[in-house]
KEKEKOL-525095 format. One line per 2 residues: number of its first residue (from 1); their letters; for each residue x, y, z of C-alpha. Coordinates in nm, 4 decimals, always signed. Example, Ala and Ser with C-alpha at 12.3 -4.5 7.8 and 13.67 -1.06 7.14 Angstrom:
KEKEKOL-525095
1	as	+1.2300/-0.4500/+0.7800 | +1.3670/-0.1060/+0.7140;
//
This chain:
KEKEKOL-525095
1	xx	-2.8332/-0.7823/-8.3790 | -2.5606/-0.6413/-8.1635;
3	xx	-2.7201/-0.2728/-8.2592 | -3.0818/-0.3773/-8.1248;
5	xx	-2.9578/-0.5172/-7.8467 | -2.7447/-0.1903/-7.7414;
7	xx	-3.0368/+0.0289/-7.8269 | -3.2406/-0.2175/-7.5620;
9	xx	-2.9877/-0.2028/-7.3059 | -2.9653/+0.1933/-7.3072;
11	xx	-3.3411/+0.1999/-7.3249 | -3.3737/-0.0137/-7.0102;
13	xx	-3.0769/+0.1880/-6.8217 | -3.3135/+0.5225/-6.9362;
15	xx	-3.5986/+0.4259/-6.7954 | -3.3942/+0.3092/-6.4590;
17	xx	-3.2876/+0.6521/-6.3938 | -3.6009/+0.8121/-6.4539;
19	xx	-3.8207/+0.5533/-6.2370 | -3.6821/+0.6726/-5.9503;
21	xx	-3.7195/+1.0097/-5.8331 | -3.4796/+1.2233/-5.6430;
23	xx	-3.5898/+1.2751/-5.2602 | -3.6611/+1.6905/-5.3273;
25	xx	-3.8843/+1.5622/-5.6276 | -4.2533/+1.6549/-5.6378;
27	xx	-4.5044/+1.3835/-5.6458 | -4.8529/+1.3189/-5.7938;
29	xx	-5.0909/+1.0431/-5.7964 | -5.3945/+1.0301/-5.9337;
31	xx	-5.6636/+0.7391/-5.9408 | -6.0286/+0.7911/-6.1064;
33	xx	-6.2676/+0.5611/-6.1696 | -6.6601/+0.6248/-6.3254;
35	xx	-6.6825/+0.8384/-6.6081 | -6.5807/+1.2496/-6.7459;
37	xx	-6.3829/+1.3147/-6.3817 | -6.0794/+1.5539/-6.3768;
39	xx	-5.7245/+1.6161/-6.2116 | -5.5119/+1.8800/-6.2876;
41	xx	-5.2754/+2.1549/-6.0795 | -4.8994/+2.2739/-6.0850;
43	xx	-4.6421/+2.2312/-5.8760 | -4.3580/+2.4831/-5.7729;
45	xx	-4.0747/+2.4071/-5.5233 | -3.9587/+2.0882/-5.4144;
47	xx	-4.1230/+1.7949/-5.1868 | -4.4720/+1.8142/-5.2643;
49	xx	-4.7225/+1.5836/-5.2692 | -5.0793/+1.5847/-5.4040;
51	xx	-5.2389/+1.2557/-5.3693 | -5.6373/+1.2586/-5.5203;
53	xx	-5.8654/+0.9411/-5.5693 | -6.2270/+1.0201/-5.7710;
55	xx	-6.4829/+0.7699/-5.7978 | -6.8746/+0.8373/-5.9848;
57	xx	-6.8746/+1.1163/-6.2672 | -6.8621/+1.4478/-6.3499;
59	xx	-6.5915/+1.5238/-6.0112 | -6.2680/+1.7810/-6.0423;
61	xx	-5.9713/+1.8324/-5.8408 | -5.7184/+2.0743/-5.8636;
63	xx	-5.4361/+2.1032/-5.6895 | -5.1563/+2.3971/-5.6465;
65	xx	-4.8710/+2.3792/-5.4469 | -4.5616/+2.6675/-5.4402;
67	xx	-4.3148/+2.5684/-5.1809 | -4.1914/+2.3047/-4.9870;
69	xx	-4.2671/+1.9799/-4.8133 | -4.6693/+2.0627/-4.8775;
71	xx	-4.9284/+1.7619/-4.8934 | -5.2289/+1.7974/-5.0449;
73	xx	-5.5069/+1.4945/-5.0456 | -5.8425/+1.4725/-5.2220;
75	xx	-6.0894/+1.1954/-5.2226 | -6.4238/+1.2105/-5.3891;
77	xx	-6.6869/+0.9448/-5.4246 | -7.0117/+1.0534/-5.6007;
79	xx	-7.1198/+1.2909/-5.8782 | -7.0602/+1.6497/-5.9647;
81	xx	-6.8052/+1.6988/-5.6755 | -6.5406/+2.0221/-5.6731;
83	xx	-6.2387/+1.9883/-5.4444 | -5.9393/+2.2555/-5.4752;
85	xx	-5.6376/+2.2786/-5.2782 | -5.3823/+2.5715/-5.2768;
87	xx	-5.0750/+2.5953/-5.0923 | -4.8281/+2.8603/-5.0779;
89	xx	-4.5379/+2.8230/-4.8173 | -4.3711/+2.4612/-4.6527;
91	xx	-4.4800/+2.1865/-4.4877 | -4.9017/+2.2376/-4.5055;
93	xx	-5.1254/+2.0006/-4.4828 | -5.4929/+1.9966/-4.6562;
95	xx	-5.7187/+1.7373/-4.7229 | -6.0974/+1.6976/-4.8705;
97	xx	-6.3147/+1.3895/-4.8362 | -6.6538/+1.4455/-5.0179;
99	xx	-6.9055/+1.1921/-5.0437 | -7.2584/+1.2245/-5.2394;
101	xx	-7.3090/+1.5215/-5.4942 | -7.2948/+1.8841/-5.5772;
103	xx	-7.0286/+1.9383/-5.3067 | -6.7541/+2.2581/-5.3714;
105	xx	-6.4385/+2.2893/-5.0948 | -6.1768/+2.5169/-5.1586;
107	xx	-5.8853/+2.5315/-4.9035 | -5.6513/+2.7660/-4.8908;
109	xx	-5.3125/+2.7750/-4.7173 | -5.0774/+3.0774/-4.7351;
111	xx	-4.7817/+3.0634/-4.4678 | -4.6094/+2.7560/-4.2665;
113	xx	-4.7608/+2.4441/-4.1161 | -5.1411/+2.5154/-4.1772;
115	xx	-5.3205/+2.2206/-4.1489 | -5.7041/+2.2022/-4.2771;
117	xx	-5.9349/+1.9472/-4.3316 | -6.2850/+1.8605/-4.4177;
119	xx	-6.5330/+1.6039/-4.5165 | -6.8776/+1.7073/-4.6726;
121	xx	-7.2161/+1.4080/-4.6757 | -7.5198/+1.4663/-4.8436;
123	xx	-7.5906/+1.6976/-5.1370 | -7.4774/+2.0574/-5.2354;
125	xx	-7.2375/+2.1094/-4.9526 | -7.0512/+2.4410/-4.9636;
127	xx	-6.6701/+2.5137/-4.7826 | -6.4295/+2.7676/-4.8001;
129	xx	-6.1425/+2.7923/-4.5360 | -5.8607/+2.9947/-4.5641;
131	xx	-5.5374/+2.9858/-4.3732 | -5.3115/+3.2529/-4.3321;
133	xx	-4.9689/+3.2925/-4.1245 | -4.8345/+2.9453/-3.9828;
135	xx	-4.9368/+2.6775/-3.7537 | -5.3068/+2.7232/-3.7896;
137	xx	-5.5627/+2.4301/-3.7826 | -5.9328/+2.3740/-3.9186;
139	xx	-6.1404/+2.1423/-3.9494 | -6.4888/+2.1043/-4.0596;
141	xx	-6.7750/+1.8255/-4.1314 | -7.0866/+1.8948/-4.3095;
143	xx	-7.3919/+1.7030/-4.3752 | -7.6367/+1.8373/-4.6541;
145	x	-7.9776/+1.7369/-4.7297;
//
């Protein structure tokens, strides 16, 4: 009895410690709903964020951050959507909203607070941005047949 009840109380503590994560921690949170939809990346560095929410079928996100203080959000509703984020450097900023099917945006960030964003309605929508050096900004909207 006294055994159990030790291994409980160190198995409680355990999880304590690791619920809460360290302010230079990484961070990723992921939500899908629908059916055969995909998240995946890697993280390098400390600070970063990728936050992605998927909702319909067949969608992918992938996310890639090297650096620090980087934020990287994706939100998909629909079917057979492609969103990709790289980030190389600190503190950039991208973020995808797609909404119908057959979309693709890649964004790209290699330098210093880059910020990009983009939101593609409609069907078969195509984006690529790229951001090199620091302090750029882009933005796009696209509506597709």
């Amino acid at each position: 009895m006294i055994r159990t009840s030790f291994i409980a109380t160190a198995l409680i503590a355990l999880v304590g410690l690791t619920a809460t994560a360290p302010a230079m921690a990484n961070d990723v949170r992921i939500e899908q709903y629908g059916w055969l939809n995909s998240a995946g990346g890697a993280q390098e560095g400390y600070g970063n964020r990728i936050r992605t929410y998927q909702n319909g079928g067949y969608n992918r996100i992938v996310g890639h951050q090297y650096g620090r203080h980087n934020l990287s959000a994706v939100g998909q509703e629909g079917n057979d959507n492609y969103g990709a984020t790289y980030q190389s450097g600190d503190r950039n900023i991208a973020g995808i909203g797609q909404f119908g099917s057959n979309h693709t945006t890649i964004l790209t960030q290699d330098g210093n607070g880059n910020i990009a964003a983009g939101v593609q309605v409609g069907h078969g929508c195509s984006a690529n941005v790229s951001q090199g050096g620091n302090g750029n900004v882009a933005a796009f909207i696209q509506a597709c047949p």
